[in-house]
N, CA, C and O atoms as a MOPAC input file, in Angstrom:
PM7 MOZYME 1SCF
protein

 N      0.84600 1    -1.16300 1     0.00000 1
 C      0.00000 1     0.00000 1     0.00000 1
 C      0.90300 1     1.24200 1     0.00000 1
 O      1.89900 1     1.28900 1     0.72200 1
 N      0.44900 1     2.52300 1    -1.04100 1
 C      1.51900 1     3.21800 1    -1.38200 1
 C      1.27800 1     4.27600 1    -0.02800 1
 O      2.20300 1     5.02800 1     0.27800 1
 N      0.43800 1     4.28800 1     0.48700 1
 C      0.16200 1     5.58800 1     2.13800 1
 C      1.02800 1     4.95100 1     2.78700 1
 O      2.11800 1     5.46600 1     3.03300 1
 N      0.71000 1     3.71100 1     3.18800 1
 C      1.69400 1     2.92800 1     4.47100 1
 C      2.87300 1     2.69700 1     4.09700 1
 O      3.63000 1     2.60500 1     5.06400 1
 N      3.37800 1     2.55900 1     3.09500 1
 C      5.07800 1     3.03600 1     2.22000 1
 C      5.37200 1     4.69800 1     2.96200 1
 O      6.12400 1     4.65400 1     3.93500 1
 N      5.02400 1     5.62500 1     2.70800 1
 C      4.82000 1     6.90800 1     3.04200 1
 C      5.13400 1     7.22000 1     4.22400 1
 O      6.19200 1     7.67200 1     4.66200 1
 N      4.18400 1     6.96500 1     4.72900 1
 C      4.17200 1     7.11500 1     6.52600 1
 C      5.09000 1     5.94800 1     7.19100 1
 O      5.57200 1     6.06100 1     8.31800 1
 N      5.20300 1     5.25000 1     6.67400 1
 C      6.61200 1     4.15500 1     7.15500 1
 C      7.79700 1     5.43700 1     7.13400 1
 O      8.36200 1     5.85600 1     8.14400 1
 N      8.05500 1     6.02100 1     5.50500 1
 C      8.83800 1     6.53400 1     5.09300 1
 C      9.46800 1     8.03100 1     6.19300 1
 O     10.51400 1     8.41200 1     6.71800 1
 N      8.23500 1     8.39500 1     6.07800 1
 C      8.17500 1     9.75200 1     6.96300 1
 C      8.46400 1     9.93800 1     8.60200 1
 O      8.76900 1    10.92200 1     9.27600 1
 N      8.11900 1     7.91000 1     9.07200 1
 C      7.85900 1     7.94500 1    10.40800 1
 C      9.76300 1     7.73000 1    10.63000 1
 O     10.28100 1     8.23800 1    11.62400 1
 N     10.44700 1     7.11700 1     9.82900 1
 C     11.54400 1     6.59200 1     9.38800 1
 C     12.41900 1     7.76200 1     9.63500 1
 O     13.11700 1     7.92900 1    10.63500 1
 N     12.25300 1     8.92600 1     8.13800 1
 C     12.59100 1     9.94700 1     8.92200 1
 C     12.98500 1    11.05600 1    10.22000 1
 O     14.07700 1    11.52700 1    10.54000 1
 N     11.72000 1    11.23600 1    10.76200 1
 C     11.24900 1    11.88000 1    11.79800 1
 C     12.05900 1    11.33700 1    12.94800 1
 O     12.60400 1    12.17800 1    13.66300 1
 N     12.26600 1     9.73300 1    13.31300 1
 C     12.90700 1     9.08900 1    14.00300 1
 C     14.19900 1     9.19000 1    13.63200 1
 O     14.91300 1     8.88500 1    14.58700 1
 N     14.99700 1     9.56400 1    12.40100 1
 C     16.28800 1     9.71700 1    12.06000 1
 C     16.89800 1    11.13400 1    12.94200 1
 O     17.93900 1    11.26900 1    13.58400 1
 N     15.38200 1    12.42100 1    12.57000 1
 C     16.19900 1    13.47300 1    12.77100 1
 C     16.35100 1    13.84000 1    14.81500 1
 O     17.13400 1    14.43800 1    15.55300 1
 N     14.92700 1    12.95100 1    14.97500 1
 C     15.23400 1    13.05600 1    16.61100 1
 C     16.29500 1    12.88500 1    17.22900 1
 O     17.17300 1    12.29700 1    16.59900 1
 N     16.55500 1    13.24500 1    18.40600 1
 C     17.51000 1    13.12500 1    19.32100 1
 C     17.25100 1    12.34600 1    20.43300 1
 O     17.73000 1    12.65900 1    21.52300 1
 N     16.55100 1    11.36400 1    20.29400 1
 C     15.57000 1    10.71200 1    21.44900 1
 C     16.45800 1     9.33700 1    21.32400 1
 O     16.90300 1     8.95700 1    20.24100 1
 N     16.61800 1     8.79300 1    22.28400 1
 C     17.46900 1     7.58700 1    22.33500 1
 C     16.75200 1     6.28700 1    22.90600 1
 O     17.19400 1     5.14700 1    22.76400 1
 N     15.66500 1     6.60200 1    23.52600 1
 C     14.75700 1     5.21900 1    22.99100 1
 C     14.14100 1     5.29400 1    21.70500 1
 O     14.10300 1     6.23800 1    20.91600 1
 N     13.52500 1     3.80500 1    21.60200 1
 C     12.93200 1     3.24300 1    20.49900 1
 C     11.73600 1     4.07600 1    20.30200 1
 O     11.11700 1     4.43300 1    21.30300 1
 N     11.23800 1     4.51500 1    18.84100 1
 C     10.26200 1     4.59300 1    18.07800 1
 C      9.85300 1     3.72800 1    17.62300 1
 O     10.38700 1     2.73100 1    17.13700 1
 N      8.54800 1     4.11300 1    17.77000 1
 C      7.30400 1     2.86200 1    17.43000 1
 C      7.32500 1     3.23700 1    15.57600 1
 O      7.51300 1     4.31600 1    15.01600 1
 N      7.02000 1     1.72000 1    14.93000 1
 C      7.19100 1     1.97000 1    13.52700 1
 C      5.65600 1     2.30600 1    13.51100 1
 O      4.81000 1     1.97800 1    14.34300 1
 N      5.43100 1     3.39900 1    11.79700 1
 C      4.14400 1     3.66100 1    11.26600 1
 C      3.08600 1     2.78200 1    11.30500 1
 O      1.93300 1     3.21200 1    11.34400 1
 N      3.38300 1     1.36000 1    11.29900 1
 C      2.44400 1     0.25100 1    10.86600 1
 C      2.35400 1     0.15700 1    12.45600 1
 O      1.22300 1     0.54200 1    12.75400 1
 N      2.84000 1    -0.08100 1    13.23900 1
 C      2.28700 1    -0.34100 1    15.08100 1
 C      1.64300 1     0.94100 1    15.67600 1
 O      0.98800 1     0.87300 1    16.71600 1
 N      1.84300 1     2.19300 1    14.96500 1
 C      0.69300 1     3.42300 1    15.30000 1
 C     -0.20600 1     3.01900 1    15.04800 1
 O     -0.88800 1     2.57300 1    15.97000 1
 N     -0.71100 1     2.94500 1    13.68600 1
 C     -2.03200 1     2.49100 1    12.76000 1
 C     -2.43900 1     1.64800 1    13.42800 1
 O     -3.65800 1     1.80300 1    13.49900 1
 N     -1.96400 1     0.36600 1    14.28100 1
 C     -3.07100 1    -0.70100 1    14.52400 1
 C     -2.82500 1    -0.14500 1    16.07300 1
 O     -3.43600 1    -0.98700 1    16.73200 1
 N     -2.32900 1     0.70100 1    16.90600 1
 C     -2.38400 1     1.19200 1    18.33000 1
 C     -3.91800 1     2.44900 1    17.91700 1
 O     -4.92100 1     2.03500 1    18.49900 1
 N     -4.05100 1     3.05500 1    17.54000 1
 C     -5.14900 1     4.22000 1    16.96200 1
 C     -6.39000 1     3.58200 1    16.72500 1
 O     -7.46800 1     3.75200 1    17.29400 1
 N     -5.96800 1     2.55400 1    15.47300 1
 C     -7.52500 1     1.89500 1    15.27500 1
 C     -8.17900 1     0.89600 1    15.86200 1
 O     -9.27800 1     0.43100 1    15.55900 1
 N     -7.03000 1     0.40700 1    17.21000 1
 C     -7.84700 1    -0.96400 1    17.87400 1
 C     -8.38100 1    -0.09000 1    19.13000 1
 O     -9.27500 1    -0.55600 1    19.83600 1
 N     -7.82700 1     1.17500 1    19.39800 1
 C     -8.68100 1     1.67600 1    20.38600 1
 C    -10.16300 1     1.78500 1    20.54600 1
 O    -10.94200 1     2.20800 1    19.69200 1
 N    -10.38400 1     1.46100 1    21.44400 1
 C    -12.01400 1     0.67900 1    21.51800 1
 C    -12.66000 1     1.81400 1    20.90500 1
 O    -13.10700 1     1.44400 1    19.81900 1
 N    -12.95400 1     3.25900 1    21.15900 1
 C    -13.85800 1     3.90400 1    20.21500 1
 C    -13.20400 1     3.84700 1    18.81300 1
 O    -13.42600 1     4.89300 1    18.20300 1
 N    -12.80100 1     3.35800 1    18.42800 1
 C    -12.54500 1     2.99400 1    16.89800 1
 C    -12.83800 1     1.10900 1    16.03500 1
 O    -13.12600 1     0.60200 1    14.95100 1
 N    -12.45600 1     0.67700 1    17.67400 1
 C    -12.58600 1    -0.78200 1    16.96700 1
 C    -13.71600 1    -0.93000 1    16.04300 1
 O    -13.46500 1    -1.52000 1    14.99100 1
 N    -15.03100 1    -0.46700 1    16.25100 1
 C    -15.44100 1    -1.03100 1    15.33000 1
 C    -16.41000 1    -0.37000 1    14.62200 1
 O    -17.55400 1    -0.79500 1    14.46500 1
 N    -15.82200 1     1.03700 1    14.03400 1
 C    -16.38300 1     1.65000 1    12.70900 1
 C    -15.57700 1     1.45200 1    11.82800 1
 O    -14.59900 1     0.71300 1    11.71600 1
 N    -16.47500 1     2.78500 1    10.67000 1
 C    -15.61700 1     1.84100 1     9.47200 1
 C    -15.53500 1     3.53900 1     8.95400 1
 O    -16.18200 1     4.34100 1     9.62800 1
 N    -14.99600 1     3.88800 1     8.14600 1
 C    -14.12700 1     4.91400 1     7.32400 1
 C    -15.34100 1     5.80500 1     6.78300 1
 O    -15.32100 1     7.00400 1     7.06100 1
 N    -16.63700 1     5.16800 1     5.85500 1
 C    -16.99000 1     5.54000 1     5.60200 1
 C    -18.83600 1     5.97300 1     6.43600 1
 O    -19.78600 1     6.56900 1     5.92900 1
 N    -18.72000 1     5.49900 1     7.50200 1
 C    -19.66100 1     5.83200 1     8.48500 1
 C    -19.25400 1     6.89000 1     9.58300 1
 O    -20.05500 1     7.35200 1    10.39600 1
 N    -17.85000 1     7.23400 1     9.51000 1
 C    -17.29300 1     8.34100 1    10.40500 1
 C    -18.04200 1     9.85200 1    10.00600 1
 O    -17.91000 1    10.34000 1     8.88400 1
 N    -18.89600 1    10.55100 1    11.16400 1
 C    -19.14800 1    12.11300 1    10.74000 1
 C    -18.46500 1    12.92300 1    11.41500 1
 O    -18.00000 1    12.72800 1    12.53800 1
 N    -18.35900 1    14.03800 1    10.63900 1
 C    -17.09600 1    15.04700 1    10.76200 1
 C    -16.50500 1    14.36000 1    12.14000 1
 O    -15.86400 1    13.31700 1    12.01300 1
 N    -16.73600 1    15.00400 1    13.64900 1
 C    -16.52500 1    14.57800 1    14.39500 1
 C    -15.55500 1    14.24800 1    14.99700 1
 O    -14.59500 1    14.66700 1    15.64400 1
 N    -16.46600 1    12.62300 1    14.30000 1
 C    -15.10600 1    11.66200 1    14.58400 1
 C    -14.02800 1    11.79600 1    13.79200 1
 O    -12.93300 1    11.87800 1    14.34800 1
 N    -14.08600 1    11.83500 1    12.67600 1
 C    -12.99000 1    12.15600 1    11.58900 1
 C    -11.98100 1    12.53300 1    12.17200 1
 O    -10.99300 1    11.81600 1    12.32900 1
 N    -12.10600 1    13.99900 1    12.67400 1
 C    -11.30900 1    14.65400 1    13.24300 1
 C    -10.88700 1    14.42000 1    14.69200 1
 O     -9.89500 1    14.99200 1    15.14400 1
 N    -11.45800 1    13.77900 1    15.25700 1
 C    -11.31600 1    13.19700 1    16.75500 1
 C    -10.02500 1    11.81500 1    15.96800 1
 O     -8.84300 1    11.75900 1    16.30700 1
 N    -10.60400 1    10.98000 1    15.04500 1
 C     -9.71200 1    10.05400 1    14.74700 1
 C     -8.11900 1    10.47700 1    14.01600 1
 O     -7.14200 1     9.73700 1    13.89800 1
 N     -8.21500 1    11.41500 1    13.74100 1
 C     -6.93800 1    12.80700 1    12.94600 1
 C     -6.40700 1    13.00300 1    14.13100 1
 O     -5.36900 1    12.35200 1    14.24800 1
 N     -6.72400 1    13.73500 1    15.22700 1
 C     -6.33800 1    14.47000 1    16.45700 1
 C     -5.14200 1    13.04400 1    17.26400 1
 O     -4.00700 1    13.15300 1    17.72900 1
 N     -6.09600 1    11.76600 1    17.11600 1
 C     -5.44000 1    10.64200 1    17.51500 1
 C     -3.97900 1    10.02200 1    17.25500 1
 O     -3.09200 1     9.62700 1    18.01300 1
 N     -4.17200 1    10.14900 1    15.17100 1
 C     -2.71500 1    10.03300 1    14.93500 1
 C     -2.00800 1    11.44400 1    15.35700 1
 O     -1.06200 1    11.41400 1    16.14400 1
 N     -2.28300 1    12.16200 1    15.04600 1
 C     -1.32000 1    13.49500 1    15.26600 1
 C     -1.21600 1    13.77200 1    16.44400 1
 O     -0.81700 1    14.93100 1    16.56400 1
 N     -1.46100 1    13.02600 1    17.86100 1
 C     -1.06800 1    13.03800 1    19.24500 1
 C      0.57700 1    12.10000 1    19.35200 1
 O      1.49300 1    12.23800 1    20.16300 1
 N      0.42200 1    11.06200 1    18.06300 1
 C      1.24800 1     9.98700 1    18.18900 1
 C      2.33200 1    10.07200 1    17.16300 1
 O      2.96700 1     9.07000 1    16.83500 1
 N      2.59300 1    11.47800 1    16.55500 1
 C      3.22200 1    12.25200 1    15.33000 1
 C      2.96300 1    11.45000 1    13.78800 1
 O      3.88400 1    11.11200 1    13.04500 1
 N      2.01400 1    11.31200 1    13.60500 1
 C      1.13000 1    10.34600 1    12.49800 1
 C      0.44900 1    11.92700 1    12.05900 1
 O     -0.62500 1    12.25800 1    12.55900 1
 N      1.21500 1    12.89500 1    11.04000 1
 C      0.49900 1    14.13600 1    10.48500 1
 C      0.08600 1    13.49200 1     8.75800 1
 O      0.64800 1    12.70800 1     7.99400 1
 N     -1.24800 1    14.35300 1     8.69300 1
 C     -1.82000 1    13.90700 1     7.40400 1
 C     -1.85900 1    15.29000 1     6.58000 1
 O     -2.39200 1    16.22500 1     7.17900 1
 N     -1.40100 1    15.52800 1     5.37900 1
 C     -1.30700 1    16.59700 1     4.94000 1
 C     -2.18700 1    17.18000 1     3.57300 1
 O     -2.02000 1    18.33400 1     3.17900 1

């Protein structure tokens, strides 16, 4: 999938330019930490209103997961 290439890519980055000396969590273990959270487990993409959308946005971008 060419997004999760991306955000692998970017998360890859971001972790290069830090100065943080523990481990970063890879892009693909955000994505399933965000969407198994119980108010997410079990909607679906296209039943989300505004809202949540943005409640589910606010989620990655707490966990440096930015969508542009």
């Amino acid at each position: 999938m060419r997004t999760q290439r991306a955000l692998n890519s970017n998360n890859n980055n971001k972790n290069d330019m830090a100065d943080e000396d523990d481990a970063q969590k890879g892009a693909d273990e955000i994505i399933e930490e965000v969407v198994n959270m119980e108010q997410w487990k079990d909607k679906r993409a296209n039943k989300l209103d505004l809202d949540d959308f943005l409640a589910l946005l606010a989620e990655f971008n707490k966990r440096g997961v930015h969508f542009a």
